[in-house]
VMD Tcl script that draws the C-alpha trace (Angstrom):
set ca {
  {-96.88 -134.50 90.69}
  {-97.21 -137.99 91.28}
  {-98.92 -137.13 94.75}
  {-101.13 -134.44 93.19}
  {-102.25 -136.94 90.05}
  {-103.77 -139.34 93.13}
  {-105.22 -136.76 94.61}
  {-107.35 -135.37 92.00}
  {-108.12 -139.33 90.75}
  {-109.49 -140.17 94.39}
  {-111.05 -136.67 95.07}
  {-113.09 -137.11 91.16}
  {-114.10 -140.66 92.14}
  {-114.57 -140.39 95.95}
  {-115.81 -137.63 97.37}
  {-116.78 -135.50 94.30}
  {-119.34 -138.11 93.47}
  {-121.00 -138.95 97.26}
  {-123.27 -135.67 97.07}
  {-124.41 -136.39 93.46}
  {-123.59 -140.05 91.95}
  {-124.35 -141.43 95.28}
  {-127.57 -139.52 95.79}
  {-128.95 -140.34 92.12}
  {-127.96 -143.81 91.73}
  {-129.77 -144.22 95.20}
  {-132.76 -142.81 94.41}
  {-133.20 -143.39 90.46}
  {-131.62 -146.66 90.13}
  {-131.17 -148.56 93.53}
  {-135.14 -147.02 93.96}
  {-135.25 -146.07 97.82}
  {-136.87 -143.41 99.41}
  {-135.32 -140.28 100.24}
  {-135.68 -140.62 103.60}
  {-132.27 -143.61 103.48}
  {-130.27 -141.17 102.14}
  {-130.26 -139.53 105.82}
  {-129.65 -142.99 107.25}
  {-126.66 -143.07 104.96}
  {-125.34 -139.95 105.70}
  {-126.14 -139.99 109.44}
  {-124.46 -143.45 109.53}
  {-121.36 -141.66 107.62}
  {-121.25 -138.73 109.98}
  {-121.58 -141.05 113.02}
  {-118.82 -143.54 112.31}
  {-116.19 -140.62 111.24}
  {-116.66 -139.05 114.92}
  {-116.29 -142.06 116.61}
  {-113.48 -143.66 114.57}
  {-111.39 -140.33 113.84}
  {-109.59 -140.58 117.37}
  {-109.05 -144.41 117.16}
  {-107.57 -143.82 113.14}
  {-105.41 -141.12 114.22}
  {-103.45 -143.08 117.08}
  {-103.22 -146.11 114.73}
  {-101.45 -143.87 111.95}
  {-99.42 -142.39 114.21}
  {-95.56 -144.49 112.76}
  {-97.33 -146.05 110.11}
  {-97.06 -145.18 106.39}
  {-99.50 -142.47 105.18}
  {-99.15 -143.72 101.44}
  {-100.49 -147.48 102.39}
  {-103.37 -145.49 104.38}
  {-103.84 -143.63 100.97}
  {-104.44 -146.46 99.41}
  {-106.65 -148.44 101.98}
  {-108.87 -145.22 101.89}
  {-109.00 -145.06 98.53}
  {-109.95 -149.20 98.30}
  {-112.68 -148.92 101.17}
  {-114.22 -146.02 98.71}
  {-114.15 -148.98 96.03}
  {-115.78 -151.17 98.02}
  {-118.69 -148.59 99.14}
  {-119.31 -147.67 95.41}
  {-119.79 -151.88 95.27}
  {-121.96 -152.33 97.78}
  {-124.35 -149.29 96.12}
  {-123.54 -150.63 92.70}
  {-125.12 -154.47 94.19}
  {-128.07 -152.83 96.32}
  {-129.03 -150.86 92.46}
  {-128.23 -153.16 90.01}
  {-129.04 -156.46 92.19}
  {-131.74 -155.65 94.51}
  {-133.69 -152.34 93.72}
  {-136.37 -151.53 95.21}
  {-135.98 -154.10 97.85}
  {-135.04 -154.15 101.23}
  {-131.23 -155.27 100.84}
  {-130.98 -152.12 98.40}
  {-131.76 -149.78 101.83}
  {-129.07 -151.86 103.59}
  {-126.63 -151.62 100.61}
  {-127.37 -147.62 100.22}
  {-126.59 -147.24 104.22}
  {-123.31 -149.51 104.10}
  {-122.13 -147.52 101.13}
  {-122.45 -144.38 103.06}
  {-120.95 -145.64 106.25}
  {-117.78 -147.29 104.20}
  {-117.43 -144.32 102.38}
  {-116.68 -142.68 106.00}
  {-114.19 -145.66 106.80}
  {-112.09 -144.41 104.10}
  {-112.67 -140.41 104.93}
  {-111.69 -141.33 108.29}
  {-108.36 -142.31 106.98}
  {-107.87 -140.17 104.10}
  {-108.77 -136.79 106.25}
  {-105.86 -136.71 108.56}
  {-103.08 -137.98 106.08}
  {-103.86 -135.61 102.57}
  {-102.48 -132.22 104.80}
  {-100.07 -134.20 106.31}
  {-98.31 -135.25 103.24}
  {-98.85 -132.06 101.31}
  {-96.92 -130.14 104.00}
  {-94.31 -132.88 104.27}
  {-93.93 -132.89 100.48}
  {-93.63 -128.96 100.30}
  {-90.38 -126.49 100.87}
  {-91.11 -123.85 103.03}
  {-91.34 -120.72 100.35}
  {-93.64 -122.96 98.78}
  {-96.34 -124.17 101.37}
  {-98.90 -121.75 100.49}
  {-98.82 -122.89 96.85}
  {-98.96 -126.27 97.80}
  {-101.65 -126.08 100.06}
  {-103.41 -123.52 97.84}
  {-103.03 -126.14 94.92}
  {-104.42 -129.42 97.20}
  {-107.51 -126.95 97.78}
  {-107.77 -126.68 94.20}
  {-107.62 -130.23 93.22}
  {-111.49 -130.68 95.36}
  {-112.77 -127.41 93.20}
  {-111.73 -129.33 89.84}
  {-113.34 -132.46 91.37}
  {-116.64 -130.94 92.42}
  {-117.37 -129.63 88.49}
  {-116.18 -133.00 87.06}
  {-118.26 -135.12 89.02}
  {-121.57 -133.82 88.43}
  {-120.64 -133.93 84.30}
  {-119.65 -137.69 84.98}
  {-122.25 -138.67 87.05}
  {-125.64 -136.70 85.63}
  {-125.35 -137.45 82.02}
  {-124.80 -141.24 82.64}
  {-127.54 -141.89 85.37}
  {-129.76 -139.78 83.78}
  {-129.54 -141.79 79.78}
  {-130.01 -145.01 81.75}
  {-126.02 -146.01 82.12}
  {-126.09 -146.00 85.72}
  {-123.89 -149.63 85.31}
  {-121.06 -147.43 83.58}
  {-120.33 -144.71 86.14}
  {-120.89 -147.35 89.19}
  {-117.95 -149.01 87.48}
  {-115.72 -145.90 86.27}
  {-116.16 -145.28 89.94}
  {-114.58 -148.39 91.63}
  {-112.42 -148.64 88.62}
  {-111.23 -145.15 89.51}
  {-110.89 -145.91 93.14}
  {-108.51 -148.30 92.87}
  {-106.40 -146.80 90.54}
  {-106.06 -143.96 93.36}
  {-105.05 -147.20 95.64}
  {-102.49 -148.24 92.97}
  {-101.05 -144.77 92.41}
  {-100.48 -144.19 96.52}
  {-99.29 -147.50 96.91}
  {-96.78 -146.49 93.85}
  {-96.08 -143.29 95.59}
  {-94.76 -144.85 98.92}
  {-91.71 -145.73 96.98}
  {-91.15 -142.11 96.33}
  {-91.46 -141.03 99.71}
  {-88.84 -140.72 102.23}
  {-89.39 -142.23 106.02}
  {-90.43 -138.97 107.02}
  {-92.62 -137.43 104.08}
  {-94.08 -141.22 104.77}
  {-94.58 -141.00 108.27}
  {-92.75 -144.29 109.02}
  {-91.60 -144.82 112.44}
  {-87.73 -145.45 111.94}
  {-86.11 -147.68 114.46}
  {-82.80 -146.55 116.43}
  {-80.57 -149.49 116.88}
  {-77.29 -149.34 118.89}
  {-74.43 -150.62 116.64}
  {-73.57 -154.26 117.61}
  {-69.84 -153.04 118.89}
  {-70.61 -150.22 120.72}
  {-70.68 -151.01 124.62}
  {-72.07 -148.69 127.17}
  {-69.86 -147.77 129.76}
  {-71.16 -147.34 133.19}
  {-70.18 -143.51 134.36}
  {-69.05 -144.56 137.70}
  {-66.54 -147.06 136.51}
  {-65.19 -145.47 133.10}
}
mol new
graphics top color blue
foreach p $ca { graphics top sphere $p radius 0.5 }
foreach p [lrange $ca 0 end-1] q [lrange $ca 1 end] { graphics top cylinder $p $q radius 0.2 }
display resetview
């Protein structure tokens, strides 16, 4: 539950709201042209190809929940560079710079978040139960794709573009809080730690030849 209730959090306030929030707050509010929302995205796209292979050998031993929760702060941290290039310097050209690092950071923390979700679900779940496991992580993104456009559109569209910016990176890193609370519920293996072998202190090897 505790896994699923970070999920749905980081999937509302992540990537539920990139394809709408991010795209009207852009436009409306940080006032670029279209045209830097395919920067954005193309910048997004580009940096998960060429990252994914370098993320995946540096998780490999390390905990998934702490990579939860750096994806989930790096999605903070895009939705405040967009909230600074609208609310700071719209219409200007450090608002085109802040809309294309918000899209690229935003891929930092896909990059990370990708690999680990299906990783943990299937660690997390008995085998009679995988399908409903998986079938439930699947719907946890349908839930977040209706409640993001009712969060986003209302607010951006009355003029309180200030308020969902914030519920965003206030949501964000509660998901980072909730994952980091999660490790502690997590065994070495659901967690992906490397666990270290150590030879007890009195036991001697024997050479074969001699024993």
């Amino acid at each position: 539950m505790r896994y699923f209730i970070f999920l749905l959090v980081v999937t509302v306030c992540g990537y539920a709201q990139i394809e709408i929030g991010f795209t009207a707050f852009s436009v409306e509010v940080a006032d670029v042209q279209p045209r830097v929302l395919g920067w954005a995205f193309a910048g997004n796209t580009t940096l998960i190809v060429v990252a994914q292979l370098f993320v995946l050998r540096w998780l490999d031993g390390r905990s998934r929940a702490r990579a939860l929760a750096i994806a989930a702060s790096l999605f903070a941290a895009s939705w405040i560079a967009l909230a600074v290039a609208g609310l700071s310097f719209s219409g200007t050209a450090f608002a085109t710079v802040g809309v294309v690092a918000c899209g690229v950071v935003f891929g930092m923390g896909e990059t990370l978040l990708s690999p680990v979700m299906p990783a943990i679900t299937n660690a997390l779940a008995p085998d009679e139960l995988r399908g409903r496991y998986n079938a439930l992580g699947a719907m946890v993104f349908g839930l977040a794709s209706i409640v993001g456009p009712v969060t986003a559109g209302p607010l951006i569209g009355s003029g309180r573009a200030g308020i969902w910016v914030g519920m965003v990176v206030i949501g964000s890193l509660v998901a980072a809080m909730l994952a980091l609370n999660l490790r502690r519920h997590l065994t070495a293996d659901q967690d992906g730690r490397a666990v270290e072998r150590r030879i007890p202190a009195t036991s001697v090897e024997r050479d074969p030849v001699h024993a």
